[in-house]
Each structure stands twice: as structure tokens, then as C-alpha cells.
C-alpha beads as a LAMMPS data file, in Angstrom:
LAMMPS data file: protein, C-alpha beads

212 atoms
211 bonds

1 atom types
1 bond types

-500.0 500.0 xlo xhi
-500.0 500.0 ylo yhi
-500.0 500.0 zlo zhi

Masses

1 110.0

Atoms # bond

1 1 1 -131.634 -374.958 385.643
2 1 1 -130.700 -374.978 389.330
3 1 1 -133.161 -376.210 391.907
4 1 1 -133.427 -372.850 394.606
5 1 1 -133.358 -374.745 398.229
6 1 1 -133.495 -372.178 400.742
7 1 1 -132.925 -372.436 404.667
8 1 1 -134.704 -370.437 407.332
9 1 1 -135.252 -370.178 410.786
10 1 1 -134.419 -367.825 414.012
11 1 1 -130.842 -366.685 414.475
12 1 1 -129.021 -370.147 416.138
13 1 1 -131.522 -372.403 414.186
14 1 1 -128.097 -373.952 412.672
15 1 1 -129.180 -372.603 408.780
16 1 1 -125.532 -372.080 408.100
17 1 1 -124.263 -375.928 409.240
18 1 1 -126.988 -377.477 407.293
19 1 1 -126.540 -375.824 404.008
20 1 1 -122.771 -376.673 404.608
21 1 1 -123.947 -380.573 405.398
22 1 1 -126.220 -380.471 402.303
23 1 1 -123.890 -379.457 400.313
24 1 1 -121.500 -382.123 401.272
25 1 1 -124.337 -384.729 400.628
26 1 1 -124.891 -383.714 397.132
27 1 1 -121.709 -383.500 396.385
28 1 1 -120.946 -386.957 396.885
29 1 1 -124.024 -387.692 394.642
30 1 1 -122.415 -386.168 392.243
31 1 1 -124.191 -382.716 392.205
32 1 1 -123.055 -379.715 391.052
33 1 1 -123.810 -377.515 393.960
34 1 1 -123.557 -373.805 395.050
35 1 1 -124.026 -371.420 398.379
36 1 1 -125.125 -367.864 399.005
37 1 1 -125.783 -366.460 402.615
38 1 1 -127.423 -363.419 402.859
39 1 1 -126.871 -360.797 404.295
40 1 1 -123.386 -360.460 402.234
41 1 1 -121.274 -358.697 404.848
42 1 1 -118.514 -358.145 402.868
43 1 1 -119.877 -355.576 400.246
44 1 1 -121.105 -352.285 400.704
45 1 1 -124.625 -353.330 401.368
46 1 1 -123.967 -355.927 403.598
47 1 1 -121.617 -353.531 406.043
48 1 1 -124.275 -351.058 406.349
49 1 1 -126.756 -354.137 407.320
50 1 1 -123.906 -354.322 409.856
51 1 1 -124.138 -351.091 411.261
52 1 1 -127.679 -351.303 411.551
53 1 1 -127.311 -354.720 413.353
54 1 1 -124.610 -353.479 416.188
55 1 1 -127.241 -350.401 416.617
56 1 1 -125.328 -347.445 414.904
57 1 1 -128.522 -346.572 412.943
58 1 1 -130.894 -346.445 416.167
59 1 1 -134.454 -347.828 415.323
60 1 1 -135.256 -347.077 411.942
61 1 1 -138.589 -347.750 410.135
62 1 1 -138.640 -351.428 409.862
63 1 1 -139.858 -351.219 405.565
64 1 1 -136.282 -348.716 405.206
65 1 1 -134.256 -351.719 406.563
66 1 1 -136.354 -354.259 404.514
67 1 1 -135.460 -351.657 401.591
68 1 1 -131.996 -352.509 402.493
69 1 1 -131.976 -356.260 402.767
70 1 1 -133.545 -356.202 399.256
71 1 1 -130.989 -354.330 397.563
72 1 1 -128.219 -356.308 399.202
73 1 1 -130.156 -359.346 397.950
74 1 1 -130.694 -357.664 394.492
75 1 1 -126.808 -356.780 393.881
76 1 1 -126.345 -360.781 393.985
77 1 1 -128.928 -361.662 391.747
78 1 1 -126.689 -361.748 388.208
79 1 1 -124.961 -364.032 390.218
80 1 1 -127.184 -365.734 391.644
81 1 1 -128.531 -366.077 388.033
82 1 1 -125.922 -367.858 386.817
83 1 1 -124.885 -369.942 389.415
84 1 1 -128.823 -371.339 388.659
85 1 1 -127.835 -371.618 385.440
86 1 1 -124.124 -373.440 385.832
87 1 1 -125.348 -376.168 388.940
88 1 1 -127.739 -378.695 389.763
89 1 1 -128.670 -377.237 393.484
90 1 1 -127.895 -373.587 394.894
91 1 1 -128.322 -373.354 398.324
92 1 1 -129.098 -370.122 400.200
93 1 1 -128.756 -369.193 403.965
94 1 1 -131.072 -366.714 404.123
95 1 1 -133.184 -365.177 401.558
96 1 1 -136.241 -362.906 401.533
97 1 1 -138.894 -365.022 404.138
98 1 1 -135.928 -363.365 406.451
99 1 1 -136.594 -360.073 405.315
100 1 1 -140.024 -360.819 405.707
101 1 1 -140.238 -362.365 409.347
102 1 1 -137.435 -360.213 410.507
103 1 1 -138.668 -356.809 409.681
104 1 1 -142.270 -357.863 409.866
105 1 1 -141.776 -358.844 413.827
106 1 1 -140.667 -354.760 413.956
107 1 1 -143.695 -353.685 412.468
108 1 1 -147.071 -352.811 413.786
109 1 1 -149.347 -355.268 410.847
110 1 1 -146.934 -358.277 409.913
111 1 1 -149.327 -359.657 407.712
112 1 1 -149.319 -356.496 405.801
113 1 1 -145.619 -356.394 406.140
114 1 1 -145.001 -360.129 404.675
115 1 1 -147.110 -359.152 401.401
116 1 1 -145.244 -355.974 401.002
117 1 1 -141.633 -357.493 401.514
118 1 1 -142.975 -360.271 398.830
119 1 1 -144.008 -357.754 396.419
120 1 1 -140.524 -355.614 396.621
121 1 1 -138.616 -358.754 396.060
122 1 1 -140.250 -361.271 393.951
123 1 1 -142.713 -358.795 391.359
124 1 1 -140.416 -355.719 391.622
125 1 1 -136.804 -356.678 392.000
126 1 1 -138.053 -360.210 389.998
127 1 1 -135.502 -362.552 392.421
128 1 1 -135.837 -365.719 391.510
129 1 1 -138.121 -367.822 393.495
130 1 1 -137.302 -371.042 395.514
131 1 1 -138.164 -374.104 394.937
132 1 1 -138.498 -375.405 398.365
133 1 1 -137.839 -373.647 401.919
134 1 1 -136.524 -375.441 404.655
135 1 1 -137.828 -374.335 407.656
136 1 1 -135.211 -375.468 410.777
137 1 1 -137.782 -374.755 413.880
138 1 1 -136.253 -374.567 416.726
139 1 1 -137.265 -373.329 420.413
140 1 1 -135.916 -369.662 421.232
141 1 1 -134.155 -370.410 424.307
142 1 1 -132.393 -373.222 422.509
143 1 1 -131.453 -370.931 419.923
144 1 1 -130.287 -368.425 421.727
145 1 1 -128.063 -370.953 423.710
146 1 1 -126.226 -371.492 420.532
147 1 1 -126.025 -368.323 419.490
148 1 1 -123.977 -367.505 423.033
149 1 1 -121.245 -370.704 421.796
150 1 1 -121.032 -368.913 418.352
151 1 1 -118.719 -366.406 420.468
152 1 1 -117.962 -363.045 418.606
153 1 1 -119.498 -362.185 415.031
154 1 1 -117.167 -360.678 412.801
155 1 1 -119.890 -358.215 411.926
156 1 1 -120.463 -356.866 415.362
157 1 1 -117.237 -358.316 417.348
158 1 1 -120.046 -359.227 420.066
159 1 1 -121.780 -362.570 420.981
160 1 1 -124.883 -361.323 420.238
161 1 1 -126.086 -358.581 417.695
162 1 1 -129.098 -356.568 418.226
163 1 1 -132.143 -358.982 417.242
164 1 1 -130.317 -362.298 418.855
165 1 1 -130.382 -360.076 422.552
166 1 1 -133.727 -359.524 422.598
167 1 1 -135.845 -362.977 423.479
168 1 1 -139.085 -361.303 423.295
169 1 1 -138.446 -360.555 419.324
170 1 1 -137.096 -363.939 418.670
171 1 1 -140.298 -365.035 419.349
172 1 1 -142.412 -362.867 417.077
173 1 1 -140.025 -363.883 414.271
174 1 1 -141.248 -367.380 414.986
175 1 1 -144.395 -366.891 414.791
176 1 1 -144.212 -365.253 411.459
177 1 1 -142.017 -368.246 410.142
178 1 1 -144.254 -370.674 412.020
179 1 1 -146.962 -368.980 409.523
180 1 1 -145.161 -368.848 406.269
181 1 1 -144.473 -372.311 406.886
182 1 1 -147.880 -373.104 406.174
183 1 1 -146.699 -372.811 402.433
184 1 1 -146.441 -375.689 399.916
185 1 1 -142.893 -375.170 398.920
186 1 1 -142.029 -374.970 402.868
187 1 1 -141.112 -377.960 404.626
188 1 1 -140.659 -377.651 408.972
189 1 1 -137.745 -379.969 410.144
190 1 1 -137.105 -379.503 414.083
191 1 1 -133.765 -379.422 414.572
192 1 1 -133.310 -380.884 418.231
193 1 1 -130.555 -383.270 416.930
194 1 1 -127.964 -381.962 414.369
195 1 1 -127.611 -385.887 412.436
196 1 1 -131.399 -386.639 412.280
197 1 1 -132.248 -383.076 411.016
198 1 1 -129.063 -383.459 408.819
199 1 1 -130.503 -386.923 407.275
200 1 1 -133.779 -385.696 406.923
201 1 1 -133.363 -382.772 404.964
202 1 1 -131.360 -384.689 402.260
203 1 1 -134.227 -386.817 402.112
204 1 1 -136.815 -384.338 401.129
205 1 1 -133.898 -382.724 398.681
206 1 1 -133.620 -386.133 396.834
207 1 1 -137.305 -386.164 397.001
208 1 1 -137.818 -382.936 395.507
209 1 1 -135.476 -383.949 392.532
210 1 1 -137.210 -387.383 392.060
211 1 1 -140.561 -385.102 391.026
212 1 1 -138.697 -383.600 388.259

Bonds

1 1 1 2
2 1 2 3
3 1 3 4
4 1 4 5
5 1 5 6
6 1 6 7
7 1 7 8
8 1 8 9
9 1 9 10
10 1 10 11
11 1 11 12
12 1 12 13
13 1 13 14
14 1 14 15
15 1 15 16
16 1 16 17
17 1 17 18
18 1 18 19
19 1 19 20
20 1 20 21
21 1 21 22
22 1 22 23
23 1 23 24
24 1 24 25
25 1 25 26
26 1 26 27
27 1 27 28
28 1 28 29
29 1 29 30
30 1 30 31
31 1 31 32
32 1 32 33
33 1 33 34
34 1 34 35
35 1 35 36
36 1 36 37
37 1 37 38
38 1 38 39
39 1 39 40
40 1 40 41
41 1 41 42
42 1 42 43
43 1 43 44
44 1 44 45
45 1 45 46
46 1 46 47
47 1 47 48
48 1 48 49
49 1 49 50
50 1 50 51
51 1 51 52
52 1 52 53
53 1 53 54
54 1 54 55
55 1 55 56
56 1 56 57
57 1 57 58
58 1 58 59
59 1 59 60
60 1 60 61
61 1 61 62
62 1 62 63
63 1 63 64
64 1 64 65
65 1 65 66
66 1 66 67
67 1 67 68
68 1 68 69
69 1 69 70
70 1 70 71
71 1 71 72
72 1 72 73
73 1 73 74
74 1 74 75
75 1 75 76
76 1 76 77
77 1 77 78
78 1 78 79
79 1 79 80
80 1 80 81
81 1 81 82
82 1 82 83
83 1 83 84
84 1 84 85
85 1 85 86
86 1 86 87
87 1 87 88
88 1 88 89
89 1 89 90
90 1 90 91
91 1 91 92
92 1 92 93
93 1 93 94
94 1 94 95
95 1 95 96
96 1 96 97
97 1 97 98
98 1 98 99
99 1 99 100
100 1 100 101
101 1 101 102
102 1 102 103
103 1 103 104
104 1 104 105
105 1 105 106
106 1 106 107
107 1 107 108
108 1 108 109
109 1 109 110
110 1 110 111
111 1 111 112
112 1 112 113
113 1 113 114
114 1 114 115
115 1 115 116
116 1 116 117
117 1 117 118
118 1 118 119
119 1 119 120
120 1 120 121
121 1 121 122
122 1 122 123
123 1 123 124
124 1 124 125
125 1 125 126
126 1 126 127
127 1 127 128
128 1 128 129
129 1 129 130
130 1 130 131
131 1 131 132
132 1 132 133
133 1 133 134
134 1 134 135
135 1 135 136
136 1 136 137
137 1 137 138
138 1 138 139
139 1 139 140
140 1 140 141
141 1 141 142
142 1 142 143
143 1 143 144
144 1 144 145
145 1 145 146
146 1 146 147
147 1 147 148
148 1 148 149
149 1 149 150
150 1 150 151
151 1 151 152
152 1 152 153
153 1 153 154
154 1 154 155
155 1 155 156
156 1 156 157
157 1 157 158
158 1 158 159
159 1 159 160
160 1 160 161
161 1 161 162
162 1 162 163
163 1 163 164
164 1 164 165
165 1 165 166
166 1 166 167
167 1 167 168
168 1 168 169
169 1 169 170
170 1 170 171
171 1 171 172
172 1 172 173
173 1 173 174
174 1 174 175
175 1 175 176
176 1 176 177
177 1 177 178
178 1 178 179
179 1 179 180
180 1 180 181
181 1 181 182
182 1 182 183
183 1 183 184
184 1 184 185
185 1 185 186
186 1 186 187
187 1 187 188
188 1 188 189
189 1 189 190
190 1 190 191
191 1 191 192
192 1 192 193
193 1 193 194
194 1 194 195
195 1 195 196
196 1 196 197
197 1 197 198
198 1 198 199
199 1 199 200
200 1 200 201
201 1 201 202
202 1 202 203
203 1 203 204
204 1 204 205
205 1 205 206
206 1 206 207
207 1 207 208
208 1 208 209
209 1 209 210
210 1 210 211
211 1 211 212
């Protein structure tokens, strides 16, 4: 079975380059190694996520969006299933602490919010759960200074979609990661230079696999 690595952090936290850098690494040790990011825009879940995020579904209760990110989560989990059972690491960008600091900095009791999301995903929907989450922390005004170099977002065709243009929300989601981060199976690597964070996550990867 598959060891479940999962990478979070605020929108421009460079989740997306590290699994891809990862992935490379363990490769070349001779890994068997898979990726899912999350949300998946290209099915039907995934482009109404997309709607929501350019702002064609207003404000809607923050738990009927979470609803949403679960089920697009939940239509991958067959396979997600298998690729656990056909490799030696999968590798997600993205998984349910997003649904759960995301949605929870739109709602009035995160705390409350963060136990509810867990429930609907992990006891409910039963997704499997990972075996470590790597936390990239990163300052919001640096983040949002790579999200403006991104340049347009084939989900939105903007530079921005509605959560990555407001500062003040990028900061509540940080505090809710910077508090699920307190977990055991979370580990916090600042990511203020792309080759040290890059080197230091495949470190605690191997490390993770030398425990076995």
C-alpha cells in the first residue's frame, strides 16, 4: 500500500511545484509514484467548484460548498484507491484540510467547522487518510505576489479567483492551517526558498519511509 503525502498551504504557497519536485525525487529512487490535485476542474464537479470560484454562485453557505468539495473529492476516491494500491507514494495537491481551512475561514465557528468537514470526509465518505501533511507556510503577501505571476487560471481566465483577491481571508485560512498543523502527521516547511524547501521535504518523505 501507497504512502498518502499530502501538500497544503494558502493559494501561491507553491503546493503544485513541490508535489511536481517530489515526484521527480522519488522517481529517481526508484519509486513508483502518483499525483492528484484537487479540486478536479475538468469533471462535472470540479467546473461547478469553478463557477463558484469566479463568483457565479454569489455567497453561498460555506458547509453547501464544503458539501461540494467533498463530493468532487469522493468521485476520485476508486481511483484514488487504486492508485494506493498500484504505487509506492501518491501525492495530492490539495485534499480535505483545504476544505476544512477554506470553508472554515467563511464560517462564523471554524473550530466547529474543521470537526464537521472531518467527519463528512473521513467517517462518512471513508477517504482514505494521509499519512503525513506537508504544510508549505508561507506569508500572505508573499503568496499573493505569486499568485499575480501565475497570470490567468484556466478556471476563471483571471489572475486571481475569488479567495486569492481578498488578503483579509488569506489570512484566516492561515490561521486555521497554522492550527491543524499542530497535528502529528503534519509537518510545517517555510517555503521562502524554492531548493531548500524542495530538499527538505524529500528528507522528511525518506524519513517517513525509513519508519516503515
Amino acid at each position: 500500500m501507497a504512502k498518502l503525502v499530502v501538500f497544503e498551504g494558502i493559494d501561491g504557497s507553491g503546493k503544485k511545484k513541490h508535489v511536481e519536485l517530489l515526484k521527480e525525487h522519488l522517481e529517481q529512487s526508484g519509486f513508483k509514484v502518483a499525483i492528484f490535485s484537487f479540486p478536479r476542474y475538468e469533471h462535472f464537479y470540479g467546473q461547478l467548484i469553478g463557477k463558484y470560484l469566479r463568483g457565479e454562485f454569489g455567497d453561498p453557505d460555506p458547509i453547501l460548498i464544503s458539501v461540494l468539495f467533498a463530493i468532487d473529492r469522493l468521485h476520485a476516491k476508486n481511483e484514488l484507491l487504486d492508485a494506493l494500491k498500484e504505487n509506492d507514494f501518491v501525492l495530492v495537491d490539495r485534499y480535505v484540510p483545504s476544505n476544512q481551512a477554506h470553508q472554515g475561514a467563511r464560517s462564523n465557528d471554524w473550530r466547529w467547522f474543521v470537526e464537521f468537514v472531518e467527519e463528512k470526509e473521513y467517517v462518512i465518505n471513508r477517504m482514505p487518510q494521509p499519512d503525513l501533511v506537508i504544510y508549505l507556510d508561507v506569508p500572505v503577501d508573499v503568496a499573493r505576489e505569486r499568485i499575480l505571476k501565475k497570470g490567468k487560471r484556466s478556471y476563471i481566465e483571471e489572475d486571481m479567483d475569488k479567495h486569492e483577491k481578498d488578503a483579509v481571508y488569506l489570512a484566516r485560512v492561515k490561521e486555521i492551517y497554522d492550527w491543524l498543523a499542530q497535528s502529528k502527521k503534519w509537518t510545517r516547511v517555510v517555503n521562502d526558498d524554492l531548493h531548500r524547501a524542495s530538499r527538505e521535504i524529500f528528507e522528511k518523505v525518506i524519513k517517513l519511509v525509513k519508519r516503515e
